[in-house]
C-alpha positions as CSV (number, residue, x, y, z in Angstrom):
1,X,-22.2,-42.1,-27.9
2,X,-25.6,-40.7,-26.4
3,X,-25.9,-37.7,-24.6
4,X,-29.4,-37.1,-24.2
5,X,-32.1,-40.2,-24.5
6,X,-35.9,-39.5,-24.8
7,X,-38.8,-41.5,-24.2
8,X,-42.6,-40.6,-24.9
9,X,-44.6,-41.6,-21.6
10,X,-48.4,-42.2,-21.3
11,X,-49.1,-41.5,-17.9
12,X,-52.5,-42.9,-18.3
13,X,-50.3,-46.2,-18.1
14,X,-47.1,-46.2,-16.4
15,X,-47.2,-49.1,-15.5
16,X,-46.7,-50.7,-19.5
17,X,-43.6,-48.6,-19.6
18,X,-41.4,-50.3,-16.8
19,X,-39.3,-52.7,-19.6
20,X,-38.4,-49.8,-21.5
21,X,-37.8,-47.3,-18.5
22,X,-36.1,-50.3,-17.7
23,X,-34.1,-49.8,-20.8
24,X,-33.6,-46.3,-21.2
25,X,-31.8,-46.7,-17.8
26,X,-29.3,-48.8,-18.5
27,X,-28.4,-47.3,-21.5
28,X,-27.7,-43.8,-19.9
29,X,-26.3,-45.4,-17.1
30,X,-23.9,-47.1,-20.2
31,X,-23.5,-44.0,-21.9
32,X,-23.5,-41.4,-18.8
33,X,-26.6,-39.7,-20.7
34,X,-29.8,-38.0,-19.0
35,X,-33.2,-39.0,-20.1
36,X,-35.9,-37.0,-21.1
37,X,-39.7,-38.2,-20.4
38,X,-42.2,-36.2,-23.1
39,X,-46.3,-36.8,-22.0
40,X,-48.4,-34.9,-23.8
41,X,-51.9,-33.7,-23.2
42,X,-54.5,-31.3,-24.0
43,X,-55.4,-27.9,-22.2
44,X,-59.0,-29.8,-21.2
45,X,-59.6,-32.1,-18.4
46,X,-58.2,-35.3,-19.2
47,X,-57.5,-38.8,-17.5
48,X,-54.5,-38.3,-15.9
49,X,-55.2,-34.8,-14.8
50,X,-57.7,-32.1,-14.1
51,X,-55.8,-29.3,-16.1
52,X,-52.2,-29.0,-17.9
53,X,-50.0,-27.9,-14.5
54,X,-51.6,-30.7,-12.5
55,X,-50.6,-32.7,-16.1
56,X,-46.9,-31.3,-15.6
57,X,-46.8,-31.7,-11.9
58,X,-47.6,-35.5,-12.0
59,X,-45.1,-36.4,-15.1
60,X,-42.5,-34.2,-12.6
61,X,-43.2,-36.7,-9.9
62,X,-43.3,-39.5,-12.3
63,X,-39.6,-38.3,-13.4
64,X,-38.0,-38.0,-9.8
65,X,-39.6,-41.4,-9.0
66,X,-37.5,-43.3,-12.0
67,X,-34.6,-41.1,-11.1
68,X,-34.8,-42.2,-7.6
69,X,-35.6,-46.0,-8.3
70,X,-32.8,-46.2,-11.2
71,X,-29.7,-44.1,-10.2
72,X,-30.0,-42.0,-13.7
73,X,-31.5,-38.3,-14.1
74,X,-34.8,-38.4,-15.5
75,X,-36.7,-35.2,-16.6
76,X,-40.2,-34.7,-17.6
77,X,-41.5,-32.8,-20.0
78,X,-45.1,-31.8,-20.5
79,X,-46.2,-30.8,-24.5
80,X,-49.6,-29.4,-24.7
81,X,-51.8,-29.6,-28.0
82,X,-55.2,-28.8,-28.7
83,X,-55.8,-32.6,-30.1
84,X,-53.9,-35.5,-28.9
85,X,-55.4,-38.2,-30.7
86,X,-54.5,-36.3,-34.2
87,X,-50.9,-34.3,-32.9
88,X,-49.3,-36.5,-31.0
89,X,-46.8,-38.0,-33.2
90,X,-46.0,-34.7,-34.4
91,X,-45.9,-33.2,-31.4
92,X,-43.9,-35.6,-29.9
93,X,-41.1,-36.3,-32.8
94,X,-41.0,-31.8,-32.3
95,X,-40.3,-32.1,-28.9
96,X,-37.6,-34.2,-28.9
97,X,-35.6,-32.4,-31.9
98,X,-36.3,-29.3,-29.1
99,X,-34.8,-30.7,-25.9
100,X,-31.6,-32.4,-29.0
101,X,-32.5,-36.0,-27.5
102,X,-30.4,-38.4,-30.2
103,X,-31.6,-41.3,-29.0
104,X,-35.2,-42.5,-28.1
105,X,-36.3,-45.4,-26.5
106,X,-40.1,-46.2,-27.2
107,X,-42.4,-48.6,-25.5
108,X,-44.5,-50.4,-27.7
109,X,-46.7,-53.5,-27.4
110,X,-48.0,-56.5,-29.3
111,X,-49.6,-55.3,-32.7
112,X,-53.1,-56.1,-33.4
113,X,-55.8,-55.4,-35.5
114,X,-55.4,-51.3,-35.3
115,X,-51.1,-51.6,-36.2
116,X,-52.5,-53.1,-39.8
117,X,-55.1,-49.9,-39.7
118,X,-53.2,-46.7,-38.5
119,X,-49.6,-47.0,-37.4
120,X,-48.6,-47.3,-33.9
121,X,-46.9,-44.1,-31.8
122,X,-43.7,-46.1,-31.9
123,X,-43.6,-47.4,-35.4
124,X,-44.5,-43.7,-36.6
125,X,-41.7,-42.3,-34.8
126,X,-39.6,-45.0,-36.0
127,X,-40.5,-44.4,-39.8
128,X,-40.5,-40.7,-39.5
129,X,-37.9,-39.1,-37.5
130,X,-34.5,-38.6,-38.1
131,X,-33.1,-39.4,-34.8
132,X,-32.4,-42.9,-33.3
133,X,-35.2,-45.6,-32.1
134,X,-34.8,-48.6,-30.0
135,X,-38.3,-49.8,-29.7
136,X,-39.0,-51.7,-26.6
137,X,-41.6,-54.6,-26.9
């Protein structure tokens, strides 16, 4: 049923993903799909990294740890944009139409004030893509 399951990844924090790495897992575990980790970043020094290859290195690691800890291949794919903040829905929802994910499993958390402002990552991707969304809260 799914091949290939994707799942945008903040490495800034990992550890409010683990319920829907959780997830991803058992599902490609179920369906005998791979899953594909997207992180994006900018080409500037940022939290999780000094520049984009130390970005891509870390979400590498980051992968072979889940694969490793979950019995499921995990691969990680660093995106690079000029502005975050402003592409990253975009940049995301392009990224996994590239890599022909049809399936994506999105962490998301308990909306507050800003969800009734500007939509959340998950929601947007939800309300804007074509391709499957299991949102994990």
């Amino acid at each position: 049923m799914y091949a290939r399951i994707g799942m945008p990844v903040d490495l800034a924090h990992t550890e409010t993903l683990e319920k829907a790495v959780d997830t991803a897992a058992a599902l490609a575990r179920t369906f005998g799909a791979s899953i594909d980790l997207v992180a994006v970043t900018s080409p500037s020094p940022g939290e999780v990294a000094r520049d984009p290859h130390a970005f891509g290195e870390k979400l590498s690691a980051y992968a072979r740890e889940c694969s490793s800890r979950h019995g499921v291949r995990f691969t990680g794919h660093a995106r690079i944009c000029d502005d975050p903040t402003v592409e990253l829905d975009r940049t995301l929802s392009d990224a996994f139409h590239e890599l022909g994910v049809d399936l994506l499993v999105v962490a998301s958390h308990v909306p507050g004030l800003r969800e009734y402002v500007f939509s959340s990552n998950a929601g947007w991707l939800a309300s804007h893509t074509d391709l499957s969304v299991f949102v994990v809260r």
